[in-house]
C-alpha positions, -999 to 999 in steps of 0.1 A, spaced: 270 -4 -257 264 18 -225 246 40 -248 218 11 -251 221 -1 -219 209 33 -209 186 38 -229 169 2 -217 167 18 -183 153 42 -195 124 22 -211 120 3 -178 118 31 -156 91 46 -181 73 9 -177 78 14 -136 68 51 -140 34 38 -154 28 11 -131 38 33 -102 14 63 -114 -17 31 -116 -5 22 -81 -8 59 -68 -45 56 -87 -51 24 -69 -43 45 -30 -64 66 -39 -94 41 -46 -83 27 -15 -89 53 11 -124 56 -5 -129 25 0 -119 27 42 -145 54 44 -171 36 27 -158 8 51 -162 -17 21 -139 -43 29 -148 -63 -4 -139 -39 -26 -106 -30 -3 -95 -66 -6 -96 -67 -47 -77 -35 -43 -52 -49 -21 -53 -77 -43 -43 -55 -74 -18 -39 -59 -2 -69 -45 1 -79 -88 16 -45 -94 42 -42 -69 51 -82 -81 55 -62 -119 76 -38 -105 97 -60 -86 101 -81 -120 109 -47 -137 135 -39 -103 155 -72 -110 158 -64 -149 168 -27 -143 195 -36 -116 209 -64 -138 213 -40 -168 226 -10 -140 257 -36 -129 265 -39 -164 271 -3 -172 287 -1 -136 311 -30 -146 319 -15 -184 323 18 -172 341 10 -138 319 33 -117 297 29 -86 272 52 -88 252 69 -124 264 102 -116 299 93 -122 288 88 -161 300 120 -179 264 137 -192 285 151 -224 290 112 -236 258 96 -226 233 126 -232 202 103 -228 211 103 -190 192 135 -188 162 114 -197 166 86 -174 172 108 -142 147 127 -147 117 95 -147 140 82 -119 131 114 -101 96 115 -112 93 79 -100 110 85 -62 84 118 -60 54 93 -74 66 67 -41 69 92 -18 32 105 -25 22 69 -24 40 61 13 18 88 27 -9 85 12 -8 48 27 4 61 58 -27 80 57 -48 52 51 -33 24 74 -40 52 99 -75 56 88 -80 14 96 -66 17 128 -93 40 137 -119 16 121 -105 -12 141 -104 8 172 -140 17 170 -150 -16 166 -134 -32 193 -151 -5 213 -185 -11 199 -182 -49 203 -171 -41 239 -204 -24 245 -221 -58 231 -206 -79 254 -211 -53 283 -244 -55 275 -250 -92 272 -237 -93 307 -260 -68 320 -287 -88 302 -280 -124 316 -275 -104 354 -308 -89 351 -327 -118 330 -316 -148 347 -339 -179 342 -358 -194 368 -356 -225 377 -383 -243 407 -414 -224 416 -418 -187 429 -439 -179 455 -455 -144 454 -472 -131 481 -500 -108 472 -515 -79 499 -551 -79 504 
């Protein structure tokens, strides 16, 4: 029973391995799209990643559930306890676990990276819509309109 209970993680984490290697894809399209500074095509990327990370969540839940059943028929508290000699498909299953935690860390910085990258954009156009309204303030000082008559005097 263990035996197929691992080997159900093992098919989920190669689901989550795929979904997370899309996702790293999807980063990626990402920061090209903050350089381009095409905020249409950055929102239906946010948009599909929002859908994956809701996958892997679903896929999360499922693996946990099926994790606290071997925990509860073997009485252990972590996968390592699980004797490699008796359960040889562990091998398998660490080793996408492992190629999944490298996959997210990849992804955190190459999001750190990018959230970075906005706050830049941001900051340069708060200073260029400072400059506007400096401007329009220089203009309505200068440019006021006239109200009444003006009398000019000419020199003869």
């Amino acid at each position: 029973m263990t035996k197929d209970n691992i080997d159900k993680l093992i098919s989920l984490s190669k689901e989550k391995n795929q979904l997370i290697n899309k996702m790293y894809s999807i980063t990626k399209g990402q920061k090209e799209e903050i350089e381009k500074e095409d905020m249409e095509n950055l929102n239906h990327i946010l948009d599909e990643k929002d859908k994956l990370i809701e996958e892997i969540n679903k896929i999360d839940i499922e693996f946990l559930t099926i994790f606290s059943q071997i925990k509860n028929t073997e009485g252990i508290e972590k996968i390592e306890e699980l004797n490699v000699q008796l359960y040889p498909n562990l091998k398998e299953l660490k080793e996408i676990v492992t190629d999944i935690s490298s996959t997210l860390v990849a992804i955190s910085l190459l999001d750190d990276e990018n959230n970075e990258n906005m706050k830049k954009r941001i900051e340069k156009t708060k200073m260029e819509l400072k400059r506007v309204k400096d401007g329009q303030r220089a203009y309505k000082g200068y440019n006021k309109p006239i109200t009444g008559s003006i009398l000019i005097d000419e020199k003869k």
